[in-house]
C-alpha positions, 0 to 999 in steps of 0.5 A, a space after each residue: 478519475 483518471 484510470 489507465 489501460 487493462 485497469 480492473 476496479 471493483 463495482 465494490 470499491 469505494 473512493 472518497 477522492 476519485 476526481 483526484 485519483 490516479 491508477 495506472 495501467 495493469 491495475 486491479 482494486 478488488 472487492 469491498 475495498 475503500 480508500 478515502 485519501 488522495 490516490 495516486 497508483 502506479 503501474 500493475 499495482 494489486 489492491 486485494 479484497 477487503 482492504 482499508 485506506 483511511 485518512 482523508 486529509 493526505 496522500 497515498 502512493 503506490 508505486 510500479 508493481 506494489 500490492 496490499 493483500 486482503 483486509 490489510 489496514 493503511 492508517 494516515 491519520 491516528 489517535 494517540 492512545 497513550 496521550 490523548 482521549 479517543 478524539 475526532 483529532 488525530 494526533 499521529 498523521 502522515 502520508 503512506 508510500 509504497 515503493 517500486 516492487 514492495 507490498 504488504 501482506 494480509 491483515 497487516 495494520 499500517 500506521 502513518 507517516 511511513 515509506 516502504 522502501 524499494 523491493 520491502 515486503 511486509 508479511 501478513 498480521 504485522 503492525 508497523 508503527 508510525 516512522 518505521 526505518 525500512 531498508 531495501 529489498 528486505 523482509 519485514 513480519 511481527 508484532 513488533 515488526 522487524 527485520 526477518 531477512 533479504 529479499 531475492 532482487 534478482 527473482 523479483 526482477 526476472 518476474 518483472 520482467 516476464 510481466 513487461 514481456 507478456 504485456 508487450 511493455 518491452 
């Protein structure tokens, strides 16, 4: 397990992969969370409460400053409903990225094969369907998910920058 500094990680959390995980710096994975694939955060990333990584077989990224809210559920690997059994094979697969600045809120299912574009929110109780398009720095909610608006960059970056301040960073 490699962990970097001022890195908080719940007695709770369990890791199927933790010989290969990597966390960074200002990290903090938080209770009754678990995560069975490959792992690899980048710096003040949050993982909340209750949250589910699952799909052992591939690779999940969290880039700087990312966060999932709590009992959001990441799938990387998935049965295919509509076509096949309910099976021990899964059909719909692929690793799930989280670029710089972007998160995912409460409750949100995620499915695989997904890259959450630089700056992209997710609000909580969403479904993002496998190979979902994502465009930076924008807001995404629903059942289907879509568009809802812009995101602030500038806000997210004066913040950001705060962070690096008081953590002596620049």
């Amino acid at each position: 397990m490699n962990v970097g500094q001022h890195t908080h990680i719940a007695d709770t959390v369990i890791f199927k992969h933790k010989d290969t995980m990597k966390v960074g710096d200002y990290c903090n994975i938080l209770d009754y969370t678990m995560i069975s694939p490959t792992l690899d955060l980048g710096d003040f990333c949050l993982i909340d409460r209750f949250v589910l990584v699952a799909g052992s077989k591939y690779h999940f990224t969290m880039e700087d400053f990312s966060g999932i809210g709590g009992g959001a559920k990441i799938w990387l690997q998935s049965n295919d409903y509509v076509h096949s059994l309910i099976s021990t094979k899964a059909q719909i697969t692929g690793d799930v990225v989280l670029k710089k600045y972007s998160g995912i809120g409460s409750n949100t299912v995620v499915m695989p094969n997904n890259i959450i574009l630089e700056g992209s929110i997710i609000g909580a109780n969403s479904f993002v369907p496998p190979n979902f398009e994502f465009e930076p720095w924008s807001v995404y909610a629903g059942n289907p998910i879509r568009k809802v608006k812009k995101r602030d960059q500038a806000s997210v970056m004066r913040e950001v920058e705060e962070f690096l301040k008081e953590t002596g960073r620049i």
